[in-house]
N, C-alpha and C positions, 0 to 999 in steps of 0.2 A: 391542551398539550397533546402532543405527537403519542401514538401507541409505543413505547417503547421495542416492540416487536418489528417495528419499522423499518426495512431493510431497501437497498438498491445494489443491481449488480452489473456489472461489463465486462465485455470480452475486450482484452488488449492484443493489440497483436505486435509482439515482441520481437526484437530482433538479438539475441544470443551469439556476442561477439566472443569470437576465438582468435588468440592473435596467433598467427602466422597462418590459419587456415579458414579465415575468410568469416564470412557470420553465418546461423541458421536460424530464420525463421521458426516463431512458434508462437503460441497462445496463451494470453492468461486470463485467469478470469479472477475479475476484482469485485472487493463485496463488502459493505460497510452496513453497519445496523446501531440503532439507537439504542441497542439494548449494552452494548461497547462502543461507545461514542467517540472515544480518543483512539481508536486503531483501524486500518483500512489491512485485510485479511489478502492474500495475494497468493493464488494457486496456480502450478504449473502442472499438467497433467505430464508425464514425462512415460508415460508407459508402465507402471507399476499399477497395482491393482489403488494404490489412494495417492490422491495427488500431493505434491509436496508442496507444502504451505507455509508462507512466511506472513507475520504481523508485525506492522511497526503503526508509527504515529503518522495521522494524519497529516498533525501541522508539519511534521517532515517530508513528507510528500509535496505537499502546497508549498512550503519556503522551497524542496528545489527545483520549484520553477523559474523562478528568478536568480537563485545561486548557489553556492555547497551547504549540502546539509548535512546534518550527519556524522560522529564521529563513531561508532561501534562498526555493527552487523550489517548496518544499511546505510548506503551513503547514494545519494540521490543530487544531479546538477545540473545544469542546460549544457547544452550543446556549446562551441565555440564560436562565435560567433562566424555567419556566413556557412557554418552546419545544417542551416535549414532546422525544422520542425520536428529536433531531437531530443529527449531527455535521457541522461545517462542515470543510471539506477547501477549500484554495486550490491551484492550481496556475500557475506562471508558468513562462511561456519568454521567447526572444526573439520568438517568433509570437505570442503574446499572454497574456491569462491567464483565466484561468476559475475560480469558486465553485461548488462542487454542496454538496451537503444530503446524508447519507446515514444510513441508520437505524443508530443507537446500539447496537443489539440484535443484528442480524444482521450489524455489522462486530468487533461482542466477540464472538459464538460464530465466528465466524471465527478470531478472534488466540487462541482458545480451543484452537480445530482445529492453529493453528499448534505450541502449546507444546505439544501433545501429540508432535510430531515433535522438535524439539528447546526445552527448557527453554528458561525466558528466563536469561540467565545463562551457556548450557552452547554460546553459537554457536562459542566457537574449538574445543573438540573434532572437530569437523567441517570443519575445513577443514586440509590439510594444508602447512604454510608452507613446505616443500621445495618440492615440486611447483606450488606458486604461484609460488613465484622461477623456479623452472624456466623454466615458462609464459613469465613476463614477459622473463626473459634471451633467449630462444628470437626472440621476435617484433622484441627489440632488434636 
């Protein structure tokens, strides 16, 4: 079995669509660990002294390579066809919400990177459901 501590991470390089004032360029960096198996962690460093971090599901990530995913906070889809090697990613809070662009290519070898640590399919092996009630009774 995988070390639980197991981790992999990448830089994305994002494109932060504004509509009527064009896109900006920026950076994320992505990072997945076996020790939270079902979530891909996603940091924007945006100038603040800590980056602003969003988590959602893997398997949401993975389905919107192929088509919409998503109904909440994060909603994730491909390009339109003849878009080229785009994947659209939404994010919403209650501070606002944002659209970036991100390449198609180097966010599937990424989910690539991930199943190498734990199968898609294999995330309850990994998490120990004792010691998570534990956890949660503990802070009750």
């Amino acid at each position: 079995m995988i070390n639980s501590s197991t981790t992999v991470s990448a830089e994305l390089g994002l494109t932060l669509v504004v509509p009527e004032h064009g896109a900006v360029p920026l950076v994320a960096s992505l990072s997945y660990g076996a020790n939270d198996p079902y979530a891909i962690r996603m940091a924007f460093h945006v100038g603040a002294d800590e980056p602003v971090e969003w988590i959602f599901a893997r398997e949401l990530l993975a389905a919107g390579l192929t088509g919409s995913a998503g109904d909440g906070d994060v909603q994730v889809w491909p390009a339109s066809p003849g878009r080229g090697d785009v994947l659209n990613i939404a994010l919403s809070s209650p501070f606002g919400h944002a659209r970036f662009e991100a390449p198609v290519s180097a966010t599937a070898d990424f989910l690539r990177l991930t199943y190498g640590i734990v199968a898609a399919g294999q995330e309850d092996e990994f998490i120990d459901v004792d010691d998570e009630l534990d956890e949660l009774l503990w802070r009750a």
